[in-house]
mmCIF file of the N, C-alpha and C atoms, coordinates in Angstrom:
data_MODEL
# 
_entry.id   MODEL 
# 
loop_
_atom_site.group_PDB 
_atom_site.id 
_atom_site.type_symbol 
_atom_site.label_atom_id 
_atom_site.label_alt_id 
_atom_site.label_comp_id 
_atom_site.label_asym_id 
_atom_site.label_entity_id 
_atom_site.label_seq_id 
_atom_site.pdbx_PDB_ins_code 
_atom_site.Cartn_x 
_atom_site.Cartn_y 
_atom_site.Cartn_z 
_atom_site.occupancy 
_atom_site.B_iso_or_equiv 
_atom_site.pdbx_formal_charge 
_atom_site.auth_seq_id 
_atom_site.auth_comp_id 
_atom_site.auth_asym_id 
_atom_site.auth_atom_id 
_atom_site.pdbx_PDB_model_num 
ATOM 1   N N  . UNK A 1 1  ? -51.033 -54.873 -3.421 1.00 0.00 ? 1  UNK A N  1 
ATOM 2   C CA . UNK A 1 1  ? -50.153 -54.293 -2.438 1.00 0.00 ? 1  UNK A CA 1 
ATOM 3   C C  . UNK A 1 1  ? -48.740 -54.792 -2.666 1.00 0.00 ? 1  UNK A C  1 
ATOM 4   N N  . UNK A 1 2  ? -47.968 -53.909 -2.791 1.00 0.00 ? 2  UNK A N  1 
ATOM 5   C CA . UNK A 1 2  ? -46.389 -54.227 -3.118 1.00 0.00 ? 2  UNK A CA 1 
ATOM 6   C C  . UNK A 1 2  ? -45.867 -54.501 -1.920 1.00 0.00 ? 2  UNK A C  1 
ATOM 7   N N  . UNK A 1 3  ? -45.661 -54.082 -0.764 1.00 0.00 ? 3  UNK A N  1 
ATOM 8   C CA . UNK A 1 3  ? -45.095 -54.099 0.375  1.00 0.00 ? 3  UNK A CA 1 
ATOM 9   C C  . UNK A 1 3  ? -46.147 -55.190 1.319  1.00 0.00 ? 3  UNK A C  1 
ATOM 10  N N  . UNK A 1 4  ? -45.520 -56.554 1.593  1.00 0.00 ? 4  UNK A N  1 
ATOM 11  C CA . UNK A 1 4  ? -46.145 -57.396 2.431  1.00 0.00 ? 4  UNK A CA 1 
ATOM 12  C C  . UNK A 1 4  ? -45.823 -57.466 4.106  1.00 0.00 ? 4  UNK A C  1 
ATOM 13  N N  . UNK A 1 5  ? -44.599 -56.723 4.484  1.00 0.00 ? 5  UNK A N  1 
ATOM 14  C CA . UNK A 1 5  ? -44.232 -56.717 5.492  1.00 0.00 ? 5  UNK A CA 1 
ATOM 15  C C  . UNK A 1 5  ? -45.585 -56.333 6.744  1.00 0.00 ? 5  UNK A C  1 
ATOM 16  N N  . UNK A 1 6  ? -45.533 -57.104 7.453  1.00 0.00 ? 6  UNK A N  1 
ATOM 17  C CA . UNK A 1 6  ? -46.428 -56.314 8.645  1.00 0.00 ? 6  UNK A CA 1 
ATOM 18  C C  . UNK A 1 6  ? -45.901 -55.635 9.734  1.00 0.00 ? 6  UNK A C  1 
ATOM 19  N N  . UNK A 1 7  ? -46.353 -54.892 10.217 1.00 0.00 ? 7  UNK A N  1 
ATOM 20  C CA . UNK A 1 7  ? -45.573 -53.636 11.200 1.00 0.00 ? 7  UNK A CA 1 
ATOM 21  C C  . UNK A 1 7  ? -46.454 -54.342 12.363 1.00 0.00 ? 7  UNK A C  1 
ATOM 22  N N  . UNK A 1 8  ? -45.762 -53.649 13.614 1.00 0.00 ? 8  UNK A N  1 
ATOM 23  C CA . UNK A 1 8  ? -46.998 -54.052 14.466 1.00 0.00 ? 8  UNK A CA 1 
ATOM 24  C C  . UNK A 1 8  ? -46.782 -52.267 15.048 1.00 0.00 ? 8  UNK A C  1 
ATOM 25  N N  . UNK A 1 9  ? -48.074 -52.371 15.815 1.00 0.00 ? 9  UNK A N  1 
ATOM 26  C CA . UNK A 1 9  ? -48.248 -50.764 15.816 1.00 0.00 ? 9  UNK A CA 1 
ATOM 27  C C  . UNK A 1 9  ? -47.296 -49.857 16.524 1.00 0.00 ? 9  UNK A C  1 
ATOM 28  N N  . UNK A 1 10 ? -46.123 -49.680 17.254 1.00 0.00 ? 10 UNK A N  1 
ATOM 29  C CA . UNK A 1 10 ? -44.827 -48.776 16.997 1.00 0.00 ? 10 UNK A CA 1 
ATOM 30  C C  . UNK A 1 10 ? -44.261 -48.852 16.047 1.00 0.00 ? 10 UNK A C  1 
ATOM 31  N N  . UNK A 1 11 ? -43.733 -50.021 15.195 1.00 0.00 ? 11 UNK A N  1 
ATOM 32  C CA . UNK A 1 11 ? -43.396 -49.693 14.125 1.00 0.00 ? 11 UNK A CA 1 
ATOM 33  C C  . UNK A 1 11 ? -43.962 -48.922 12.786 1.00 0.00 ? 11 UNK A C  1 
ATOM 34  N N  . UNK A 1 12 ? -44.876 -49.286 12.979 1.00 0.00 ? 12 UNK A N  1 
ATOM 35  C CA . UNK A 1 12 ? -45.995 -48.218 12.290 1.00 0.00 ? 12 UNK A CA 1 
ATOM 36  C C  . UNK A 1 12 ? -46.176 -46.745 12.209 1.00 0.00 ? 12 UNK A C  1 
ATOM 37  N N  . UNK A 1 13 ? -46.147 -46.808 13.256 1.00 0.00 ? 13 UNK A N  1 
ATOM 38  C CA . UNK A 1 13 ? -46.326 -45.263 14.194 1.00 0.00 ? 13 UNK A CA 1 
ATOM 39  C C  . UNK A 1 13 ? -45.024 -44.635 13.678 1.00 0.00 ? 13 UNK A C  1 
ATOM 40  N N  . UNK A 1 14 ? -43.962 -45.370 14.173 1.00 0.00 ? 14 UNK A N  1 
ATOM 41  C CA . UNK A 1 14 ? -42.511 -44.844 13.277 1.00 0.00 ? 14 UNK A CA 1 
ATOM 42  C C  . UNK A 1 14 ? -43.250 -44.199 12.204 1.00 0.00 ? 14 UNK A C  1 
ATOM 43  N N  . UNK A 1 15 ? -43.070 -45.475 11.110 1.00 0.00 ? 15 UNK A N  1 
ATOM 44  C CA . UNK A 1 15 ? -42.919 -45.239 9.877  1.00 0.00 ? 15 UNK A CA 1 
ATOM 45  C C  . UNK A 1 15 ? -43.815 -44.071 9.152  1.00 0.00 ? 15 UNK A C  1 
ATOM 46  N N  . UNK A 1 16 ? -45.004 -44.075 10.137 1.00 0.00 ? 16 UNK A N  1 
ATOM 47  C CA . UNK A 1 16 ? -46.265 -43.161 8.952  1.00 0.00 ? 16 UNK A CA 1 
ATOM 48  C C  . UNK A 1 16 ? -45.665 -41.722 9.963  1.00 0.00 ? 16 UNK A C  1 
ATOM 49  N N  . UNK A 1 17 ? -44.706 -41.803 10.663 1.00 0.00 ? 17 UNK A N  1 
ATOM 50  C CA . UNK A 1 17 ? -44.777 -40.507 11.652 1.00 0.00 ? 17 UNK A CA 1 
ATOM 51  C C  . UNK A 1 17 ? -46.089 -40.020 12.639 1.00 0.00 ? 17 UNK A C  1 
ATOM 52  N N  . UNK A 1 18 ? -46.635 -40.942 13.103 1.00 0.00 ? 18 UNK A N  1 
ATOM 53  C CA . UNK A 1 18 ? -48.166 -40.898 13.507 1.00 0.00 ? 18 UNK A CA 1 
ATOM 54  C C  . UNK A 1 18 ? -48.377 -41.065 15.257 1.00 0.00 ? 18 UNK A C  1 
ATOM 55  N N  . UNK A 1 19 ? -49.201 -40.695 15.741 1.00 0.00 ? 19 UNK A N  1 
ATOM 56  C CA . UNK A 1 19 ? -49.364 -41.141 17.317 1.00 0.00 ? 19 UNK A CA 1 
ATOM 57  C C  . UNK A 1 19 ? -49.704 -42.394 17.461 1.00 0.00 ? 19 UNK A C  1 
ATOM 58  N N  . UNK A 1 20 ? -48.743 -43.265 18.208 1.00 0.00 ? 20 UNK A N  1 
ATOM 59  C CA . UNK A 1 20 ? -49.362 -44.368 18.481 1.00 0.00 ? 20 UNK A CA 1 
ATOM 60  C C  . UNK A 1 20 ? -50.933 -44.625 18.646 1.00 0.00 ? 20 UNK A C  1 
ATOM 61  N N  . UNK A 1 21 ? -51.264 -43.436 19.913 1.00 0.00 ? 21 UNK A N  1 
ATOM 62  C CA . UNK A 1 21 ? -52.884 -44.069 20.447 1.00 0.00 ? 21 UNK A CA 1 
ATOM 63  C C  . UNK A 1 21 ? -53.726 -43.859 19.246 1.00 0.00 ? 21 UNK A C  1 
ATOM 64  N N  . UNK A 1 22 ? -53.978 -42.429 18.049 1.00 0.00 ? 22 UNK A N  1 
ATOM 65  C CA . UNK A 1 22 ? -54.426 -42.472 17.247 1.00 0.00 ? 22 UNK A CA 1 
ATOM 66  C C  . UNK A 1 22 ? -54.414 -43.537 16.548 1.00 0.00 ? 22 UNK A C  1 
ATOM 67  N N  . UNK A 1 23 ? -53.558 -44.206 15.801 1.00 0.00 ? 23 UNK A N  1 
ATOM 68  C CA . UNK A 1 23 ? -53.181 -45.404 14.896 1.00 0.00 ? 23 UNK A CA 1 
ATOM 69  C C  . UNK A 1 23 ? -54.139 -46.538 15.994 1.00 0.00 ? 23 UNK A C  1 
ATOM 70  N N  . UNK A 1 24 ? -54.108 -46.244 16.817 1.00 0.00 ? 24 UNK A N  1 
ATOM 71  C CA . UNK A 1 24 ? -54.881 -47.829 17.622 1.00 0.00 ? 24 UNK A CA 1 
ATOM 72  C C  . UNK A 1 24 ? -56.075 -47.640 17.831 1.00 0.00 ? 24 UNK A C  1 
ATOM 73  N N  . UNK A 1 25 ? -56.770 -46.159 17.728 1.00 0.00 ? 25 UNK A N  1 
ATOM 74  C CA . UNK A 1 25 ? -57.775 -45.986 18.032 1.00 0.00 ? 25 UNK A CA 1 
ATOM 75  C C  . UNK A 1 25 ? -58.640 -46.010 16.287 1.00 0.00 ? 25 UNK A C  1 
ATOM 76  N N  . UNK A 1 26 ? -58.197 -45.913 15.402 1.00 0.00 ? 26 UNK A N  1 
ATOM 77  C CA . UNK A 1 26 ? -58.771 -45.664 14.223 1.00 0.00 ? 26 UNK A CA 1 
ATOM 78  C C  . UNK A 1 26 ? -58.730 -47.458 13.817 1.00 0.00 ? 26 UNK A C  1 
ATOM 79  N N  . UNK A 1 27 ? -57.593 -48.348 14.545 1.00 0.00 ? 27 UNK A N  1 
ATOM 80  C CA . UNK A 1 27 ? -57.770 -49.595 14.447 1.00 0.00 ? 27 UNK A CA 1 
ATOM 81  C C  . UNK A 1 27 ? -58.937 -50.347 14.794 1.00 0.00 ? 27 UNK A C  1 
ATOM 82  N N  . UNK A 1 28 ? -58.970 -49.568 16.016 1.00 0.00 ? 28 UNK A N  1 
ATOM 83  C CA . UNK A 1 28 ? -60.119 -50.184 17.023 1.00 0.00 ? 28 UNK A CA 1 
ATOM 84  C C  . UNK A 1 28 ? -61.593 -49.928 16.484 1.00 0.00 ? 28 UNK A C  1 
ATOM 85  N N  . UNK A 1 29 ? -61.440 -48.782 15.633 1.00 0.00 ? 29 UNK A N  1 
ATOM 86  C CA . UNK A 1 29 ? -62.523 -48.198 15.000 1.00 0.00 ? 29 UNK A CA 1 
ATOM 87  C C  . UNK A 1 29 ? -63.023 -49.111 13.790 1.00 0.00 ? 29 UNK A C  1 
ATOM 88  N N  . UNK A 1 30 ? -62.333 -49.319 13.409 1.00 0.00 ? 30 UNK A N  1 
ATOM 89  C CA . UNK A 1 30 ? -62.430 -50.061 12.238 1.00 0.00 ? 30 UNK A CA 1 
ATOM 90  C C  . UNK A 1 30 ? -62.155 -49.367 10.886 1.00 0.00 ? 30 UNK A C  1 
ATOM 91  N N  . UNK A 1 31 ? -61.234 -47.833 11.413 1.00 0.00 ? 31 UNK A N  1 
ATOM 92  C CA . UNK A 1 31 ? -60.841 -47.404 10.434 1.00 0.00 ? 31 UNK A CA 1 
ATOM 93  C C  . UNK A 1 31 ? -59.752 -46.999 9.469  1.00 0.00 ? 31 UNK A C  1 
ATOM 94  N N  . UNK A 1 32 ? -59.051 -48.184 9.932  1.00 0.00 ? 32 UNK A N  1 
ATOM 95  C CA . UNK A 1 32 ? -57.808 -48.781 9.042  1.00 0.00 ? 32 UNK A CA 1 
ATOM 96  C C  . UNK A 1 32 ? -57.703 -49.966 9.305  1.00 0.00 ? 32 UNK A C  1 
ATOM 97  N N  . UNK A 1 33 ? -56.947 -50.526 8.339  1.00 0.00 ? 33 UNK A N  1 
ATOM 98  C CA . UNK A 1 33 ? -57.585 -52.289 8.507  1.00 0.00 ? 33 UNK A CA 1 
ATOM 99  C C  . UNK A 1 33 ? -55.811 -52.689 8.942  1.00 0.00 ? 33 UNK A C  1 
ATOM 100 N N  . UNK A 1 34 ? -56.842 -53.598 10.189 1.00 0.00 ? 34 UNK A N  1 
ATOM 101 C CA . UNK A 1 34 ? -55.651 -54.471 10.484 1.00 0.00 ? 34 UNK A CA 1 
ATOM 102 C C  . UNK A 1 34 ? -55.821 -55.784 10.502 1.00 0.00 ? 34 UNK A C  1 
ATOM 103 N N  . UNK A 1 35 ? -54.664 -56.118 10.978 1.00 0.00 ? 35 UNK A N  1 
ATOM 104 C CA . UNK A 1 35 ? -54.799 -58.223 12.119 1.00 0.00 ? 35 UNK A CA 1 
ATOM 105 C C  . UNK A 1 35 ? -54.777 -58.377 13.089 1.00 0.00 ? 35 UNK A C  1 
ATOM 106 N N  . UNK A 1 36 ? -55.844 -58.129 13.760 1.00 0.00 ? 36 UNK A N  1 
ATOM 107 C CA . UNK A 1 36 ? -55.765 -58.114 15.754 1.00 0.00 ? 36 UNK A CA 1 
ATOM 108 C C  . UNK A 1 36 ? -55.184 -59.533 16.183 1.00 0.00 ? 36 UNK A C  1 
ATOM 109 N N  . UNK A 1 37 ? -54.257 -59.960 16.619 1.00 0.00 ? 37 UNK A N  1 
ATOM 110 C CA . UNK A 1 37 ? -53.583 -61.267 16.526 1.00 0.00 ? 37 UNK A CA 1 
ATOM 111 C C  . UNK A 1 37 ? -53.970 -61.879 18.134 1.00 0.00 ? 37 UNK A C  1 
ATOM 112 N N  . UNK A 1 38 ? -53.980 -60.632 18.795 1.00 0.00 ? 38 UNK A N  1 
ATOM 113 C CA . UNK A 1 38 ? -55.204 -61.194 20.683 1.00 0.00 ? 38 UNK A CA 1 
ATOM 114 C C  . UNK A 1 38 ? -55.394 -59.783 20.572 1.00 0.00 ? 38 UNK A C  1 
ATOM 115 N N  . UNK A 1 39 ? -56.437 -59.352 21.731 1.00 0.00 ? 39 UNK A N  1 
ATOM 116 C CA . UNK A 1 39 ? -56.372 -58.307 22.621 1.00 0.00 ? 39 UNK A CA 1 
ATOM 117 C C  . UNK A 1 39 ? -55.693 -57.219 22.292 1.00 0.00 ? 39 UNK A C  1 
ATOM 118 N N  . UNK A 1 40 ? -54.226 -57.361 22.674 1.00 0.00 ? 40 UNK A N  1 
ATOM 119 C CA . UNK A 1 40 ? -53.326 -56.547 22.832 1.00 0.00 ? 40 UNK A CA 1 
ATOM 120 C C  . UNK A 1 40 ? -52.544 -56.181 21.562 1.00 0.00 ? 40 UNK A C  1 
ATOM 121 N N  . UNK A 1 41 ? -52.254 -57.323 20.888 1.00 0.00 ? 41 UNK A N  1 
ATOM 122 C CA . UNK A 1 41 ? -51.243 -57.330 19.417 1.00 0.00 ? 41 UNK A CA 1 
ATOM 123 C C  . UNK A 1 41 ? -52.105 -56.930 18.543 1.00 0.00 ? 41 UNK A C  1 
ATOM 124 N N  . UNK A 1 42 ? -51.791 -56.145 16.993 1.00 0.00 ? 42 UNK A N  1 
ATOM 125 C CA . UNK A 1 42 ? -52.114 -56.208 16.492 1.00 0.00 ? 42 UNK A CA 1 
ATOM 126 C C  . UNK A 1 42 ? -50.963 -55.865 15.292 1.00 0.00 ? 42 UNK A C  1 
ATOM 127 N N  . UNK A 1 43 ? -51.165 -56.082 13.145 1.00 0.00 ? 43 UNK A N  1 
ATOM 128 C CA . UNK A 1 43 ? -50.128 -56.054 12.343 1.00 0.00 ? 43 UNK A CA 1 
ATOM 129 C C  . UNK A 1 43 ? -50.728 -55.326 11.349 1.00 0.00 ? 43 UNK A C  1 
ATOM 130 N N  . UNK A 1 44 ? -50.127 -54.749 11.156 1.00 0.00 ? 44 UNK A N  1 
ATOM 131 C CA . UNK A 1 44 ? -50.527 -53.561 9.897  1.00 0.00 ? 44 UNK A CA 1 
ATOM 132 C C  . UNK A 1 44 ? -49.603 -53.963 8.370  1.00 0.00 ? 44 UNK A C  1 
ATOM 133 N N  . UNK A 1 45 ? -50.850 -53.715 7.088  1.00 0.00 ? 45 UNK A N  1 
ATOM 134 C CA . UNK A 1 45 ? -50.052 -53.773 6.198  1.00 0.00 ? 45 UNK A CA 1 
ATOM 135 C C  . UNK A 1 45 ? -49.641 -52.271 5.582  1.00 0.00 ? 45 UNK A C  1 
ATOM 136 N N  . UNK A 1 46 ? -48.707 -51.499 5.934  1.00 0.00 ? 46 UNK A N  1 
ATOM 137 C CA . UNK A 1 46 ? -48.458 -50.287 5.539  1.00 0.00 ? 46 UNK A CA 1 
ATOM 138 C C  . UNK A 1 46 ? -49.285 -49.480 4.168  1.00 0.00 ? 46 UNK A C  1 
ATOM 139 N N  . UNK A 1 47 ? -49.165 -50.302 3.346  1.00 0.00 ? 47 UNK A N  1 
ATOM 140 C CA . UNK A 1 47 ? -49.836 -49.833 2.165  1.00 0.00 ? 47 UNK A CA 1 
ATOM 141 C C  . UNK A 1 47 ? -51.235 -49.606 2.253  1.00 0.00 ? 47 UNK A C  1 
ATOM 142 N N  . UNK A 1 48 ? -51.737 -50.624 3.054  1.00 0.00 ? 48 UNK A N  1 
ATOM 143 C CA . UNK A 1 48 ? -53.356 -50.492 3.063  1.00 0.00 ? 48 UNK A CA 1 
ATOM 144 C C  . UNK A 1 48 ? -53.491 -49.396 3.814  1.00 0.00 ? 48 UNK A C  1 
ATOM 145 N N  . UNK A 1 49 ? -52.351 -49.388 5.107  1.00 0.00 ? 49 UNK A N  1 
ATOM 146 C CA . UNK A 1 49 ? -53.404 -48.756 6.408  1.00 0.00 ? 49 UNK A CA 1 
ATOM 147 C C  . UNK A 1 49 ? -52.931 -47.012 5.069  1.00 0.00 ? 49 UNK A C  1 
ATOM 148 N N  . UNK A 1 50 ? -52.017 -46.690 4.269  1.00 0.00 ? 50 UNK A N  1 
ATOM 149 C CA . UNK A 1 50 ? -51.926 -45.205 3.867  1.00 0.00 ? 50 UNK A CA 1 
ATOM 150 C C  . UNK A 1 50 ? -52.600 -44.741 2.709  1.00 0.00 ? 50 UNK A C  1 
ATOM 151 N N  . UNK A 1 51 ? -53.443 -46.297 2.649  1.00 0.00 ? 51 UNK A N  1 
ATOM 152 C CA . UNK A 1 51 ? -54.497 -46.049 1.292  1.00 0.00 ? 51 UNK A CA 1 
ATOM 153 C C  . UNK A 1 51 ? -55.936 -45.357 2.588  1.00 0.00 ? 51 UNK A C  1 
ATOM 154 N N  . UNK A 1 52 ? -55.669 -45.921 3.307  1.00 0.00 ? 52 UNK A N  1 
ATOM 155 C CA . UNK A 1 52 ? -57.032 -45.895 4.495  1.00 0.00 ? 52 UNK A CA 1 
ATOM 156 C C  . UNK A 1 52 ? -56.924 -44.705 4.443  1.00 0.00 ? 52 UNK A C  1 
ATOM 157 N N  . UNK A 1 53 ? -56.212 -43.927 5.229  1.00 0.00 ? 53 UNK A N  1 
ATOM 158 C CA . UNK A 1 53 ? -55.948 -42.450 5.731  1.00 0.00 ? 53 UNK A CA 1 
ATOM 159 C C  . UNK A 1 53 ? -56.215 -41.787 4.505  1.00 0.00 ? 53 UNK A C  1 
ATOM 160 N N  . UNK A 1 54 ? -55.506 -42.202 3.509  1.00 0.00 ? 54 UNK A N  1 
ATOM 161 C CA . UNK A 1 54 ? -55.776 -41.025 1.970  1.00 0.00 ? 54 UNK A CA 1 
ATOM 162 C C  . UNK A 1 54 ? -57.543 -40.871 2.505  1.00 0.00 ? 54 UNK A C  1 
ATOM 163 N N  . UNK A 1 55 ? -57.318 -42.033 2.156  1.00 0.00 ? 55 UNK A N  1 
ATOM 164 C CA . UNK A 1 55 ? -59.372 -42.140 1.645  1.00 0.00 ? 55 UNK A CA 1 
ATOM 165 C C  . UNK A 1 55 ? -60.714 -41.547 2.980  1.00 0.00 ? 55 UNK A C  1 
ATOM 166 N N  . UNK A 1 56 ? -59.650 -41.463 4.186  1.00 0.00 ? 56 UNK A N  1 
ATOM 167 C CA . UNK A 1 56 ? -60.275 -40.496 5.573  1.00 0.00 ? 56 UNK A CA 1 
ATOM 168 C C  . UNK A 1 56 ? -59.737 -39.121 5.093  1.00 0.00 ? 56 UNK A C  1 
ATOM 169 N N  . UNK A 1 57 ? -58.826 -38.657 4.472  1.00 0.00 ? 57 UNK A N  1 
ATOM 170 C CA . UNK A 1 57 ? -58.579 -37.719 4.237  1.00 0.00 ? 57 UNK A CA 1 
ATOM 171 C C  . UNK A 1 57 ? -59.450 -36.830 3.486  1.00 0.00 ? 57 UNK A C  1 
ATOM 172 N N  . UNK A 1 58 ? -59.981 -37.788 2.304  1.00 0.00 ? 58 UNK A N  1 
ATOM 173 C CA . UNK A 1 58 ? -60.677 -37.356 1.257  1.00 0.00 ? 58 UNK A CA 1 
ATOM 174 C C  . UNK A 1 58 ? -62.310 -37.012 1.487  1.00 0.00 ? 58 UNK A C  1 
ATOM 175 N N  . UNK A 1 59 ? -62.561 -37.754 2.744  1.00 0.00 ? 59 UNK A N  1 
ATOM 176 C CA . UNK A 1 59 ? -63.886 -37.614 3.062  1.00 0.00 ? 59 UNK A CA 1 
ATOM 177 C C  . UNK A 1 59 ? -63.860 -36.230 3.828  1.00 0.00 ? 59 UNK A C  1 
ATOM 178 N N  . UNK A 1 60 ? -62.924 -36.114 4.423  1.00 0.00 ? 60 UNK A N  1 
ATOM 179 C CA . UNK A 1 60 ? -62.768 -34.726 5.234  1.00 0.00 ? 60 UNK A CA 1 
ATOM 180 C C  . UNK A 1 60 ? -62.289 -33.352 4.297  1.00 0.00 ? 60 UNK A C  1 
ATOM 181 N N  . UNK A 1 61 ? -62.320 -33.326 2.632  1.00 0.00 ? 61 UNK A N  1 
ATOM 182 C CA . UNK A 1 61 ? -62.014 -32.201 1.718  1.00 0.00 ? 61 UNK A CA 1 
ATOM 183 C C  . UNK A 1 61 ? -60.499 -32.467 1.923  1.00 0.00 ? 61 UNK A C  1 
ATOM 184 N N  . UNK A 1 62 ? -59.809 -33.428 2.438  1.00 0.00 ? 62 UNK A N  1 
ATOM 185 C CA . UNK A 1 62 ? -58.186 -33.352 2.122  1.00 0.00 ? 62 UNK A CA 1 
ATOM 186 C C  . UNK A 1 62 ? -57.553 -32.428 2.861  1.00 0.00 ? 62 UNK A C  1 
ATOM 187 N N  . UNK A 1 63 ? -57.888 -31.819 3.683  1.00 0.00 ? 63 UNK A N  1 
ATOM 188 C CA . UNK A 1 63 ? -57.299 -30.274 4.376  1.00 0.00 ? 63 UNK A CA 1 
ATOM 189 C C  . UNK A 1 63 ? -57.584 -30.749 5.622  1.00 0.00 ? 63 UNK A C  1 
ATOM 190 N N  . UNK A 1 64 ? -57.971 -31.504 5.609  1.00 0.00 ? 64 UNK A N  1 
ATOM 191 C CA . UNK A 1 64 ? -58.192 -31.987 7.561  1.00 0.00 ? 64 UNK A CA 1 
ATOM 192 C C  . UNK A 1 64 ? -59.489 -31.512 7.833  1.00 0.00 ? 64 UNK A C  1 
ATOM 193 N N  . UNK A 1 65 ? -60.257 -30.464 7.436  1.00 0.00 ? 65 UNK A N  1 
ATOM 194 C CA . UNK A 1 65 ? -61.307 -29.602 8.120  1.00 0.00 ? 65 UNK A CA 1 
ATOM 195 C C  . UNK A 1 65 ? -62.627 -30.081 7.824  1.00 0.00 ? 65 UNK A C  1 
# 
Protein backbone atom coordinates (compact mmCIF):
# COMPACT_ATOMS: atom_id res chain seq x y z
CA UNK A 1 0.00 0.00 0.00
CA UNK A 2 1.50 3.34 -1.12
CA UNK A 3 -0.74 5.70 0.69
CA UNK A 4 -0.43 5.23 4.67
CA UNK A 5 -2.53 8.06 5.69
CA UNK A 6 -5.67 7.03 7.69
CA UNK A 7 -8.98 8.79 7.04
CA UNK A 8 -11.46 8.49 9.60
CA UNK A 9 -14.87 7.90 8.11
CA UNK A 10 -16.03 11.60 6.70
CA UNK A 11 -12.98 11.98 5.40
CA UNK A 12 -13.32 8.99 3.60
CA UNK A 13 -16.66 9.43 2.54
CA UNK A 14 -15.20 12.75 0.99
CA UNK A 15 -12.61 11.24 -0.71
CA UNK A 16 -14.19 7.88 -2.30
CA UNK A 17 -17.41 10.28 -2.96
CA UNK A 18 -19.44 7.66 -0.93
CA UNK A 19 -22.37 7.76 1.80
CA UNK A 20 -21.16 8.00 5.00
CA UNK A 21 -23.75 5.32 6.58
CA UNK A 22 -22.88 2.90 3.66
CA UNK A 23 -18.98 3.18 4.27
CA UNK A 24 -19.88 2.35 8.10
CA UNK A 25 -22.15 -0.17 7.44
CA UNK A 26 -19.89 -2.33 5.03
CA UNK A 27 -17.28 -1.49 8.03
CA UNK A 28 -19.42 -2.90 10.47
CA UNK A 29 -19.89 -5.74 8.12
CA UNK A 30 -16.69 -6.63 7.85
CA UNK A 31 -16.63 -5.60 4.42
CA UNK A 32 -13.91 -3.25 4.10
CA UNK A 33 -11.23 -3.37 6.44
CA UNK A 34 -10.74 -1.00 9.00
CA UNK A 35 -9.30 0.17 12.75
CA UNK A 36 -12.26 0.45 15.05
CA UNK A 37 -10.21 2.62 17.58
CA UNK A 38 -13.70 2.44 20.35
CA UNK A 39 -17.26 2.10 19.51
CA UNK A 40 -17.68 5.12 17.75
CA UNK A 41 -14.14 5.95 15.90
CA UNK A 42 -12.98 4.22 13.40
CA UNK A 43 -9.53 4.75 10.40
CA UNK A 44 -9.46 3.69 7.05
CA UNK A 45 -6.53 2.93 4.86
CA UNK A 46 -7.82 4.38 1.49
CA UNK A 47 -6.06 2.00 -0.68
CA UNK A 48 -7.27 -1.07 0.99
CA UNK A 49 -10.80 0.06 1.70
CA UNK A 50 -10.81 0.78 -2.85
CA UNK A 51 -9.13 -2.52 -3.32
CA UNK A 52 -12.24 -3.87 -1.04
CA UNK A 53 -15.02 -2.29 -3.13
CA UNK A 54 -13.16 -3.28 -6.56
CA UNK A 55 -13.22 -6.84 -5.28
CA UNK A 56 -17.35 -6.34 -3.98
CA UNK A 57 -17.67 -5.04 -7.24
CA UNK A 58 -16.34 -7.98 -8.98
CA UNK A 59 -18.37 -10.44 -7.12
CA UNK A 60 -21.46 -8.54 -8.21
CA UNK A 61 -20.31 -8.86 -12.44
CA UNK A 62 -18.81 -5.17 -11.97
CA UNK A 63 -22.14 -3.46 -13.12
CA UNK A 64 -23.60 -3.34 -9.70
CA UNK A 65 -26.38 -6.00 -10.65
Amino acid sequence: MKNKTLYNLHGLAIALRLPVKWLAEQAEAGNIPCLFIDKRQMRFNIDAVEKAIAAMAEKVGGDGK
